[in-house]
C-alpha positions in Angstrom: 0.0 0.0 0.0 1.3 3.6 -0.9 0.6 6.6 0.7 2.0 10.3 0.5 5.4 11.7 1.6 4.1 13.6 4.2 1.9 11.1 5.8 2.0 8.1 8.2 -0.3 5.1 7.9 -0.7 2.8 11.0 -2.5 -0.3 10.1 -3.2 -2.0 13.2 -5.2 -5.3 14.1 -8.6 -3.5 14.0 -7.8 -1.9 10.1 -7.6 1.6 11.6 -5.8 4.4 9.6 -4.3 7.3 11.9 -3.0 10.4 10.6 -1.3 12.6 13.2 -2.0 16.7 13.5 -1.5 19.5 15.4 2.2 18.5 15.6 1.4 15.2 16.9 -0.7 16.1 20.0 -4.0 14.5 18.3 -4.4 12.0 15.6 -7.4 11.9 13.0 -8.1 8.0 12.9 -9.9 6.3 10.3 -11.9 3.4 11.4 -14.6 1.3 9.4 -14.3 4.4 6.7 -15.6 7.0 9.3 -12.9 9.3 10.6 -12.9 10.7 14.1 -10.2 12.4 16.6 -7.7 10.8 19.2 -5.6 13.0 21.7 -2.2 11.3 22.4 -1.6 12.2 25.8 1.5 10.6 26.8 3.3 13.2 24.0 1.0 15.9 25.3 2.0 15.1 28.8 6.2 14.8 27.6 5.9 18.3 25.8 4.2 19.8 29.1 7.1 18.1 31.1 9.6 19.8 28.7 8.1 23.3 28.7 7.5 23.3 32.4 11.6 22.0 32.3 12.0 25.4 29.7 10.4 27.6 32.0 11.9 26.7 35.2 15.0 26.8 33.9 14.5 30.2 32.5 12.9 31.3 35.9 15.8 30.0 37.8 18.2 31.9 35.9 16.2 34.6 36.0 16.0 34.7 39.8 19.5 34.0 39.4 21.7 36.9 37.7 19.1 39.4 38.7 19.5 38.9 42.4 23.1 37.8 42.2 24.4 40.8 39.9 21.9 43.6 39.4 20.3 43.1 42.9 23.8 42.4 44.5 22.3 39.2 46.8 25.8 37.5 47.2 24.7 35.3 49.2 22.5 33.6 45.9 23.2 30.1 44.7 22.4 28.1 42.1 20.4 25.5 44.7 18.6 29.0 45.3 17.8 30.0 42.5 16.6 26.4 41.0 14.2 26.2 44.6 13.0 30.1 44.1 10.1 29.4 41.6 8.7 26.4 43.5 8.5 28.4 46.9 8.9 32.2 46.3 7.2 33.3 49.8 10.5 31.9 51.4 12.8 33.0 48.9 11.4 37.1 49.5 12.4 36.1 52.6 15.5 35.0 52.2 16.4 38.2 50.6 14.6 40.4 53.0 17.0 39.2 55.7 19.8 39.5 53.4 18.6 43.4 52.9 18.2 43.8 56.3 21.4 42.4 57.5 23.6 44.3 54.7 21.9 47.4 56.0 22.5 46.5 59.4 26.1 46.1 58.8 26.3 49.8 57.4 24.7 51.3 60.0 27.4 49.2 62.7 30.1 50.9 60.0 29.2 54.5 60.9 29.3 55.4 57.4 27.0 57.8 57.2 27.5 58.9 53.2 25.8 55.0 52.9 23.3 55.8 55.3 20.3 56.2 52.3 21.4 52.7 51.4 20.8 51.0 54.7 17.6 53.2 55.1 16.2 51.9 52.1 17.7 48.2 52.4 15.9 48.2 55.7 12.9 49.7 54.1 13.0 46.7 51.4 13.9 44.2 54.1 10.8 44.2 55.9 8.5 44.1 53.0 10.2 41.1 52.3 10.9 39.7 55.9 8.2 41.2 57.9 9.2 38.3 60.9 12.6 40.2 61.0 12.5 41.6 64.7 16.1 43.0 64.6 15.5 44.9 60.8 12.0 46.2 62.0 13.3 47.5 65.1 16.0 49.5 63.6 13.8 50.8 61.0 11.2 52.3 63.8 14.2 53.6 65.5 15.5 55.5 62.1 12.3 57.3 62.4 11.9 58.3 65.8 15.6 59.6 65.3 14.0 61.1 61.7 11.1 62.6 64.1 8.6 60.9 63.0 7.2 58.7 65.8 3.9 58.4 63.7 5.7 56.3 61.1 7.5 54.3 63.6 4.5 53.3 66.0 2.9 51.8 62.2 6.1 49.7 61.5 6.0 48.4 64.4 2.4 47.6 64.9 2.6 46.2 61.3 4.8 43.4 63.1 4.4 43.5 66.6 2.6 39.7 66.1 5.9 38.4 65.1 7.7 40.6 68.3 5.4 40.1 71.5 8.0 38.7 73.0 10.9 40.9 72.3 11.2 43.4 75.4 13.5 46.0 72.9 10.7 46.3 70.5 7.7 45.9 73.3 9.9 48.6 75.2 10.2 51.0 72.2 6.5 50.8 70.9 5.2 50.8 74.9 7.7 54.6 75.1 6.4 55.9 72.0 2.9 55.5 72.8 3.1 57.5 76.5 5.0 59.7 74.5 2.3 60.6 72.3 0.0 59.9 75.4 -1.9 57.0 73.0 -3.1 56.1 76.4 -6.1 54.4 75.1 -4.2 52.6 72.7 -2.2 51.3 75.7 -4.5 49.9 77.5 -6.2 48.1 74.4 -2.8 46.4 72.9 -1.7 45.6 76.4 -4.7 44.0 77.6 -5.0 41.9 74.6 -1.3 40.7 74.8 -1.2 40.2 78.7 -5.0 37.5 77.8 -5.2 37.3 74.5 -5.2 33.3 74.6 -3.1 31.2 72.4 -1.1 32.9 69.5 -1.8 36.3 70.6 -0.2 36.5 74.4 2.9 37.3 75.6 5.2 34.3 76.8 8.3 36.2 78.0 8.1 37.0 81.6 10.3 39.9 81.6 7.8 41.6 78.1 4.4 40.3 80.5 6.1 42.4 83.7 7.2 45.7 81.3 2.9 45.4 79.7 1.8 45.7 83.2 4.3 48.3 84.6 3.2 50.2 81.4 -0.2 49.8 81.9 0.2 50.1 85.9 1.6 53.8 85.1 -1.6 54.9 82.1 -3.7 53.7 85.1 -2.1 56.0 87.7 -1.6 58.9 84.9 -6.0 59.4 85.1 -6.4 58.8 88.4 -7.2 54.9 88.8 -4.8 54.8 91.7 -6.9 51.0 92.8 -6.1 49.6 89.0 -2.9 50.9 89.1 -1.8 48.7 92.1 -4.4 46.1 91.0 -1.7 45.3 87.7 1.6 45.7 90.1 0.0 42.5 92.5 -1.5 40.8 89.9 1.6 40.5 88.1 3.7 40.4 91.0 5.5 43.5 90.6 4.8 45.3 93.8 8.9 44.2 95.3 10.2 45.4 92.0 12.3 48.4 91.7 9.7 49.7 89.2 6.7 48.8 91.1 7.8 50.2 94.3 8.6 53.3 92.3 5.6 53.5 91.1 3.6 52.6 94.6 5.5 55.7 95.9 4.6 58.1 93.2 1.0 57.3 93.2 0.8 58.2 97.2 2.7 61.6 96.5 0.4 61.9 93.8 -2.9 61.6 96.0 -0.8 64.2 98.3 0.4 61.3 100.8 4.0 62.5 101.1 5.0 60.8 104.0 3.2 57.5 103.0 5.0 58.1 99.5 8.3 58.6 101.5 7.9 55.8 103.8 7.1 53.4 100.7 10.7 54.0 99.7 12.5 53.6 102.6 10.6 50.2 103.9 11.7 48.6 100.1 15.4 49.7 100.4 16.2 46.0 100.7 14.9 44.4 97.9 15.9 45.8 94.5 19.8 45.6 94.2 19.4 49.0 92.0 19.4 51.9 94.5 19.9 54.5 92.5 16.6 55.5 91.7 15.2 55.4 94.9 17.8 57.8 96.2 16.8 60.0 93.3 12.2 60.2 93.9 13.7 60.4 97.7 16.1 63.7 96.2 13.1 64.9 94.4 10.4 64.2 97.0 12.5 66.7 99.3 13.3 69.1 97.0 9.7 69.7 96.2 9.1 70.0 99.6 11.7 72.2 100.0 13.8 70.4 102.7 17.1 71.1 100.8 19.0 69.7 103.3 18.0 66.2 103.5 17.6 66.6 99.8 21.8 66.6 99.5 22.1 63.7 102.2 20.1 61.5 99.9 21.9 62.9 96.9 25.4 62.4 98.6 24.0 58.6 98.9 22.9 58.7 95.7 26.1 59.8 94.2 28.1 56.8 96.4 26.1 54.2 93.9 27.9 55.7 91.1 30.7 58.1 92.0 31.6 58.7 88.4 28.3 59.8 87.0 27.8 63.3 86.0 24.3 63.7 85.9 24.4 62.9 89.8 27.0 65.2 90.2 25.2 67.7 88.3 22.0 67.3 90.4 24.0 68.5 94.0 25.3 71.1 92.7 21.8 72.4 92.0 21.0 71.2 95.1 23.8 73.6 96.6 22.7 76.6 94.9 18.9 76.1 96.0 20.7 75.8 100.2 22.5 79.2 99.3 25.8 77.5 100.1 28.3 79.5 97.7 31.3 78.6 98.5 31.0 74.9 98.0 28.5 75.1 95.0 31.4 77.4 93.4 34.0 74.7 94.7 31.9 71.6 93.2 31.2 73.3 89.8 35.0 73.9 89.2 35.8 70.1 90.2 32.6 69.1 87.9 34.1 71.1 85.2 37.7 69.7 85.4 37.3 66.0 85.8 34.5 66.2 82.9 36.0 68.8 80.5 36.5 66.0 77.8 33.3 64.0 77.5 30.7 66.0 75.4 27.6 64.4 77.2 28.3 65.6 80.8 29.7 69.2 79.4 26.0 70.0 77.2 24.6 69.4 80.9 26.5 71.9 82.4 26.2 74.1 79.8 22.3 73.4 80.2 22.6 74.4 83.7 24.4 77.5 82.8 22.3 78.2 80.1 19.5 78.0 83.0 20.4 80.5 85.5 21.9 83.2 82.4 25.7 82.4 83.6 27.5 83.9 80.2 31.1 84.0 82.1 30.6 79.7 82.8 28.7 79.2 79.6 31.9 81.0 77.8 34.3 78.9 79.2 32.0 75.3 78.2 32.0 77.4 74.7 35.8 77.5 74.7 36.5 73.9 75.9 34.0 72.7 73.3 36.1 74.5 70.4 39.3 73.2 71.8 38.3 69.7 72.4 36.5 69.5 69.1 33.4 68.7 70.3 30.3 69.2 67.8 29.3 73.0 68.5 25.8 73.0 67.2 24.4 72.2 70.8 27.1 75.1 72.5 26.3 77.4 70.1 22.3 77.1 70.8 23.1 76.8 74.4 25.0 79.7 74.6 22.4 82.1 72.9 19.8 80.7 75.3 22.3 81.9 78.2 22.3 85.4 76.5 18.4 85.4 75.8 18.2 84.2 80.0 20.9 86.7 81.0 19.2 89.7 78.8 22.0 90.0 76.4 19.7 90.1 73.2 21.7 92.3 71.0 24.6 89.7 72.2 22.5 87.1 71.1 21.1 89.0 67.6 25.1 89.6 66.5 25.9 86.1 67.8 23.4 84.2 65.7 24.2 86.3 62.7 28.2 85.5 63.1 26.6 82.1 63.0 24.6 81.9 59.8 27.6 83.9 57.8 29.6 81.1 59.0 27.0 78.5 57.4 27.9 75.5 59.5 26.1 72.3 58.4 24.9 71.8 61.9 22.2 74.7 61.2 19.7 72.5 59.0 19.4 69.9 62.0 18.5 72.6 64.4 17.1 75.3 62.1 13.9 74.7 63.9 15.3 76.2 67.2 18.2 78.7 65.8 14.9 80.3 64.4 12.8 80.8 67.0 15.9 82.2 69.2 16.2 84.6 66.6 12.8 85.7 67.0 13.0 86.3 70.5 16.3 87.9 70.3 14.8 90.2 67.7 11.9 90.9 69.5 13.7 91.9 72.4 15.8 94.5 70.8 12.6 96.3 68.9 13.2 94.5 65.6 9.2 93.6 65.5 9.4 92.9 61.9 12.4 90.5 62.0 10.8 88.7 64.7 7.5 87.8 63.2 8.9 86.6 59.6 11.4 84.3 61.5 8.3 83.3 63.5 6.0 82.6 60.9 8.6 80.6 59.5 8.6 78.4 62.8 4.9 77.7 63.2 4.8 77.0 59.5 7.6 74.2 59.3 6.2 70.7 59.8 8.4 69.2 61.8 9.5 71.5 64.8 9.1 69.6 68.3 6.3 70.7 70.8 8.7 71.4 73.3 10.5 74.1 71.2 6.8 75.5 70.9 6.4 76.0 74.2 9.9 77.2 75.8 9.0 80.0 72.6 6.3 81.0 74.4 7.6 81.0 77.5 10.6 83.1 76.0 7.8 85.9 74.8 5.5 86.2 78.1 8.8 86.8 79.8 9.4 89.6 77.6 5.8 91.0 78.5 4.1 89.4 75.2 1.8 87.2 76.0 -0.2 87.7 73.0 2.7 86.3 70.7 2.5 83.6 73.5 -1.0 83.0 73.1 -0.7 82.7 69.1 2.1 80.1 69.7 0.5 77.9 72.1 -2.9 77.8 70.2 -0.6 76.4 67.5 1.4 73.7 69.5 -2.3 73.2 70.8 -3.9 72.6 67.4 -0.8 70.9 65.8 0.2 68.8 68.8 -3.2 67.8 70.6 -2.1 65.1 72.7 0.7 67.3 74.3 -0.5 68.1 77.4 2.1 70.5 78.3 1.0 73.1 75.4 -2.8 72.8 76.8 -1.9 73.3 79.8 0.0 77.1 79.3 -2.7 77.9 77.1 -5.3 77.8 79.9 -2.6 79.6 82.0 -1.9 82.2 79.4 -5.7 81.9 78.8 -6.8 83.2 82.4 -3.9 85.7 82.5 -5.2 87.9 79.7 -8.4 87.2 80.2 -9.4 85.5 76.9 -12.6 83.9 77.0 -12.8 82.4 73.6 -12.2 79.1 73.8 -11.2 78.7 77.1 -14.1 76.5 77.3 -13.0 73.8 75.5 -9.2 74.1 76.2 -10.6 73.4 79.9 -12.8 70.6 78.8 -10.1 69.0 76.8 -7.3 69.1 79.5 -9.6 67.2 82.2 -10.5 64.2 79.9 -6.6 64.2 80.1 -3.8 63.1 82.1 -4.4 64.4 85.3 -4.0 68.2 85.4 -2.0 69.6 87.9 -4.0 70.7 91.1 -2.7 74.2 91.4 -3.5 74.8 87.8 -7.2 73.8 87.8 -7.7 75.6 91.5 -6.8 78.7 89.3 -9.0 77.7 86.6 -12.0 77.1 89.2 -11.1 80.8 91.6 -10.7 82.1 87.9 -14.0 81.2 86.4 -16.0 81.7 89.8 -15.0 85.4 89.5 -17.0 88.3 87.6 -13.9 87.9 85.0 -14.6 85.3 83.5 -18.8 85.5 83.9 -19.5 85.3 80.3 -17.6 81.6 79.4 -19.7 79.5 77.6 -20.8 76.6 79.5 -19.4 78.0 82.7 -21.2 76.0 84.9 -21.0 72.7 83.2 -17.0 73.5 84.2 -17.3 74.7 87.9 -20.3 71.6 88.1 -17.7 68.9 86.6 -14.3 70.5 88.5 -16.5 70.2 92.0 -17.5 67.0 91.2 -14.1 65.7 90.9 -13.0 67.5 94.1 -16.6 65.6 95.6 -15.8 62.4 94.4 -12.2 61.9 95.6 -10.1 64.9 95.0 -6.8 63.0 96.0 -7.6 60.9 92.5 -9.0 64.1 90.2 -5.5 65.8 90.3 -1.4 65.5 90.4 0.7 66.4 92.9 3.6 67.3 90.3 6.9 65.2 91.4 10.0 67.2 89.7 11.9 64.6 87.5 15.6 64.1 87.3 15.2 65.2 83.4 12.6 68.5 84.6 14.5 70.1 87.6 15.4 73.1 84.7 13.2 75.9 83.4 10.8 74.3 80.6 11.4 77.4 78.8 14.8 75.7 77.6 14.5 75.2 73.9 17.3 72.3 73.6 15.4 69.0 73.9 18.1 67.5 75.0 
């Protein structure tokens, strides 16, 4: 039988003719003179075998020289790259730990003309490796540092499933949270991690103790003195240096000083860290104004860490408050000589100086900081606060211009403060017009601090101006809502020019707040009882809720401020340092 060049006859048993199509995939068969189709799978399943073989190998070297040449992942094999397509959740992952460990590795360099590299390697690395504890944390931290808390809360919520247990990372987002007094927040994510049941609670002992400090501390900030203590027992905290701290603070708080005192001195033997008992026992009699026993507790104090400046730093303002001279001229010489070439413990002097307006010590910090090399950004800020303290403002206007014709490049970091110093400075020597375009170039920039906000303000009411004041706080107010500190001089500046507007609210919004403190809110009560203030809207509902709170327990409705190591200085500092 003959047949055509191009075609293939199969004569089989049952007389069937085949002829094959489509490249051999499906056949047309001829069978008792009726044709029909046949798929052949087995070479349908061979050329799917090959193809799949074709595109894995072109996907594997793929994967391959991009990562390991363009993307620069040294750490990429051949094993990797053939594995890659067949699991590519744990190969993103992979590389995400290799981003985040390269940028890791730049950042432990120091080099900071790579730092954009590690910042975005970091960046990637998460995306990629969002169980990366280490990368995540160092990311948030990058943006606190950056000042933008906001940005770093969300990266770490974004993983704080896959970090529960890491007390650096439950420590950092737990900080930033008081610090934006997310108190709400606080309660909510603690609460759910200390119970949350399988998957979702805390494990580590040490992160379960620093939840329920945390949340021991929101509880005691608004007055729930009873779930405050209920959280240090519960977890058994009460013996703890930080539970015994805060046991103390919460009885000064409700105005029990010697309860508060006598807290302190019946725990002395458990915690093997004494230090900061010493220091609330310092502060406790500072505050009230028992300066002696203040400097035998700070003398005790200092004989846990002889070498520390800070303690050093806190007699000799101890000695200046008892009037002793002599000695507090004595210590400061010693303090200056045995720290004269560590950076950290000379910006706190020269924050003390800057304090009291001493230009003569605050010159000789200056000098030692030129001579030893030390960054002089922070010396030069610090010593025009001295002048703007001491009254030296045409000092301090000639100063800061000798400073921008220099152009250092430590201006742009601290343009923010340099500015508003200026302002005041200007202010101060009649230059009106100076001072508010340097000041409307402070309120408009996006990311000047709070702080700086208000220690401007302060700077203006002292120069008789509390209207600029006023302007300024609304703005921290408005900006900065949660700050309680910028609410609380608006009321004050509020009821000292005797502006009515929105007192109201401002009054309203600081006590759904952190406890306010008592003397302030007495002031606001004598303040609004008086013909002064007779036309506030919803007066009453103010004086009604303010009496009620005294009613109820007025040893819970407000603080008892305690002076902190960090806030024994004038808050009208502008280095937040």
């Amino acid at each position: 039988m003959s047949a055509p060049a191009n075609k293939i006859k199969i004569q089989k048993s049952n007389s069937a003719e085949a002829q094959p199509v489509l490249f051999g995939l499906m056949s047309r068969v001829r069978k008792n003179n009726k044709w029909s189709f046949r798929v052949n799978w087995g070479r349908i399943a061979i050329l799917i075998a090959v193809l799949a073989l074709l595109a894995w190998t072109a996907v594997s070297a793929t994967i391959y020289f991009v990562f390991k040449y363009s993307k620069g992942f040294d750490d990429m094999t051949v094993y990797d790259a053939a594995v890659a397509p067949f699991d590519m959740k744990a190969h993103r992952e992979k590389v995400g730990n290799y981003n985040i460990e390269k940028a890791l590795n730049i950042l432990k360099s120091g080099k900071m003309s790579d730092f954009n590299e590690a910042f975005m390697n970091l960046a990637m690395g998460i995306n990629r490796a969002p169980k990366n504890v280490e990368g995540r944390l160092q990311l948030s931290r990058i943006y606190v540092a950056m000042g933008r808390p906001d940005i770093a809360i969300e990266k770490l919520e974004q993983g704080i499933m896959y970090s529960k247990d890491n007390l650096d990372f439950i420590r950092l987002y737990m900080r930033l949270l008081l610090d934006r007094m997310e108190d709400t927040k606080i309660i909510a994510v603690g609460e759910k991690l200390l119970a949350g049941g399988k998957g979702v609670e805390v494990e580590n002992p040490q992160v379960r103790a620093y939840i329920a400090m945390s949340m021991s501390s929101v509880y005691a900030m608004h007055g729930n003195y009873k779930k405050s203590e209920e959280y240090l027992k519960k977890y058994g905290l009460e013996k703890s240096l930080p539970g015994i701290l805060r046991l103390s603070k919460n009885q000064w708080e409700m105005g029990n000083r010697d309860e508060a005192i006598k807290i302190i001195k019946d725990n002395f033997q458990y915690p093997s860290e004494k230090n900061p008992m010493y220091a609330l026992l310092v502060n406790y009699y500072t505050a009230m104004g028992d300066i002696e026993t203040a400097r035998r507790y700070s003398v005790l104090r200092q004989a846990e860490d002889p070498f520390s400046a800070t303690q050093k730093l806190e007699l000799i303002r101890l000695l200046e408050k008892s009037g002793d001279a002599q000695n507090l001229s004595k210590m400061l010489d010693e303090y200056f000589e045995l720290n004269k070439g560590n950076n950290v413990a000379m910006i706190h002097l020269a924050n003390y100086a800057a304090d009291k307006g001493d230009i003569k010590m605050m010159r000789k910090i200056y000098d030692n900081a030129i001579r030893q090399a030390f960054p002089s950004g922070t010396y030069c800020l610090l010593l025009l606060e001295t002048m703007i303290t001491n009254g030296d403002y045409a000092g301090a206007v000639k100063f800061s211009e000798d400073i921008l014709k220099g152009k250092p490049s430590w201006t742009k970091r601290y343009e923010d403060v340099l500015s508003a110093i200026r302002s005041i400075a200007y202010y101060a020597t009649g230059n009106a017009n100076m001072s508010n375009i340097l000041l409307s170039d402070v309120l408009k920039r996006s990311r000047i601090s709070p702080k700086v906000l208000v220690a401007t303000a302060r700077r203006y009411d002292r120069l008789n101006a509390p209207m600029v004041a006023h302007s300024i706080l609304e703005h921290a107010v408005n900006k900065f809502p949660r700050y309680q500190m910028a609410l609380i001089r608006l009321v004050q500046n509020e009821i000292k020019i005797g502006d009515s507007t929105n007192i109201d609210k401002h009054i309203l919004r600081l006590l759904q707040m952190r406890r306010p403190p008592r003397e302030l809110i007495t002031d606001v009560f004598n303040s609004l009882s008086s013909d002064r203030f007779i036309f506030v809207r919803d007066r009453k509902k103010i004086l009604d809720e303010i009496e009620s709170l005294k009613a109820n327990n007025s040893s819970e409705s407000f603080s008892d401020v305690i002076p902190e190591d960090e806030n024994l200085h004038d808050d009208s500092s502008m280095m937040d340092l």
